[in-house]
MARKESE-729825 format. One record per residue (C-alpha): residue number from 1; residue in one letter; y negated, z, x. Coordinates in steps of 0.2 Angstrom, whole numbers, plus 2048, in hexadecimal, padded with zeros to 3 digits. Layout:
{resi->NUM resn->a north->Y up->Z east->X} $
...
END
This chain:
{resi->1 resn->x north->798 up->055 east->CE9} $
{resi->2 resn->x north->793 up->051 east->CD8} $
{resi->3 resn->x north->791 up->067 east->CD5} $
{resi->4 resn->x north->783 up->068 east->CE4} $
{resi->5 resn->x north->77A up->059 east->CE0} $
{resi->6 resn->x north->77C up->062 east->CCC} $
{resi->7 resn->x north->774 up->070 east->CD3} $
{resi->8 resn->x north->767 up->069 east->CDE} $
{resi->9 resn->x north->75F up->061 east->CCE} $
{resi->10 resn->x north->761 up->071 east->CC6} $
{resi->11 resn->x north->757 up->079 east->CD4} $
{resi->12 resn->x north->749 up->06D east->CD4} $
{resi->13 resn->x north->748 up->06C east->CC2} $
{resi->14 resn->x north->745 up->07D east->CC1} $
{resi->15 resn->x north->738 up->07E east->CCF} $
{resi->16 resn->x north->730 up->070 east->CCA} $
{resi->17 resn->x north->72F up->079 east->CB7} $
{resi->18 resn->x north->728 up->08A east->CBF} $
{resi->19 resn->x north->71B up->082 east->CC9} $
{resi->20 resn->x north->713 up->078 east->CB9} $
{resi->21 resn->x north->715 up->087 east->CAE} $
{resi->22 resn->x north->70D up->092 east->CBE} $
{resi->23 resn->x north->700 up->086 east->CBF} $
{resi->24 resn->x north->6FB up->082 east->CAE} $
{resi->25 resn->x north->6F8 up->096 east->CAC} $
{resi->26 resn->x north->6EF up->09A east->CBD} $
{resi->27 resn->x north->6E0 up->091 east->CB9} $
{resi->28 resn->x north->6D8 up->09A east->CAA} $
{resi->29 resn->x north->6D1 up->0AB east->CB2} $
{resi->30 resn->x north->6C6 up->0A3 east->CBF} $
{resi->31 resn->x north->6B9 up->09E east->CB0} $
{resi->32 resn->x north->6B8 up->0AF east->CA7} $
{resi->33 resn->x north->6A6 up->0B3 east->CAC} $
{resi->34 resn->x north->6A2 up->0A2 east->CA7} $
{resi->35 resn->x north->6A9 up->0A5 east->C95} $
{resi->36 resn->x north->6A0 up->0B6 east->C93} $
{resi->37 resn->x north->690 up->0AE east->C97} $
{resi->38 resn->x north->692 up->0A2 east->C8C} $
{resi->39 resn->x north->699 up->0AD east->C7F} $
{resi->40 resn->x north->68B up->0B9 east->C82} $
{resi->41 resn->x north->67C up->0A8 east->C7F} $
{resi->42 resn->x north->686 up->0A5 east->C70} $
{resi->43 resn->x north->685 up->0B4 east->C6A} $
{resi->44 resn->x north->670 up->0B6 east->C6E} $
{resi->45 resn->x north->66F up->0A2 east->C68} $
{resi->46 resn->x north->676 up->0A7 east->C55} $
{resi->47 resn->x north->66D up->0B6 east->C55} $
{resi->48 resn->x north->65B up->0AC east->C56} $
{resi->49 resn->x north->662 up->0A1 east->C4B} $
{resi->50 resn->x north->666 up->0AF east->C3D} $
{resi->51 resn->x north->656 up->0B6 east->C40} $
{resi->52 resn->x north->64E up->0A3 east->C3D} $
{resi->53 resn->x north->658 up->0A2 east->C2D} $
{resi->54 resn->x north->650 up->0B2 east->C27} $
{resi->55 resn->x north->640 up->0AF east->C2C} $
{resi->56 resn->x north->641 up->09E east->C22} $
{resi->57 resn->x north->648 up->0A7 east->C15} $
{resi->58 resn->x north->63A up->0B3 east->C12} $
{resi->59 resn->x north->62B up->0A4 east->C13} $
{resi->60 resn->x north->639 up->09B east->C06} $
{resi->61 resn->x north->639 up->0AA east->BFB} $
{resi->62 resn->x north->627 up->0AC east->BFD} $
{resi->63 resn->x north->622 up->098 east->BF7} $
{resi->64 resn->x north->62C up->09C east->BE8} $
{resi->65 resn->x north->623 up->0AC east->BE2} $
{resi->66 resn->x north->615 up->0A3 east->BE4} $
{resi->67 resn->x north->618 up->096 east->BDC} $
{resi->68 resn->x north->620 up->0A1 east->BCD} $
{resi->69 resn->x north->60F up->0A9 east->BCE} $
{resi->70 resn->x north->605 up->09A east->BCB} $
{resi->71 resn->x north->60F up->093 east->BC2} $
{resi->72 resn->x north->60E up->0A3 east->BB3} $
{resi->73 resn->x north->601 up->0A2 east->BA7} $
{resi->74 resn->x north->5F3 up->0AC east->BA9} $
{resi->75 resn->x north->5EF up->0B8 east->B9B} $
{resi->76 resn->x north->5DE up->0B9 east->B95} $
{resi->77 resn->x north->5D5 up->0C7 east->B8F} $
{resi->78 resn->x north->5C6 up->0C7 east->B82} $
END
């Protein structure tokens, strides 16, 4: 008695074990077009924001050379 009832645990034990490990797997490939649009916006959203960054960059590099240009003393010829 004590071997079936050993057994039967064993049994539901491992059903129960296969179902969770069954379950917690199943579930990520119904959201894959939903990650490859987001992945694609993310992609578009830190492009913008690289070309931002080198817009600024150019109007920042362009203050500076004129403010090293006003900044320089003008020679003066006689």
């Amino acid at each position: 008695m004590s071997k079936l009832l050993s057994v039967l645990i064993a049994a539901v034990f491992a059903t129960v074990t296969v179902a969770s490990f069954a379950a917690s797997h199943g579930g990520a490939m119904k959201d894959d077009k939903k990650m490859e649009e987001k992945k694609e916006e993310m992609k578009e959203e830190k492009k913008d924001e690289k070309k931002m960054e080198k817009k600024e960059h150019t109007k920042k590099a362009a203050k500076k050379e004129e403010m090293k240009d006003d900044q320089k003393p003008e020679k003066k010829m006689y």
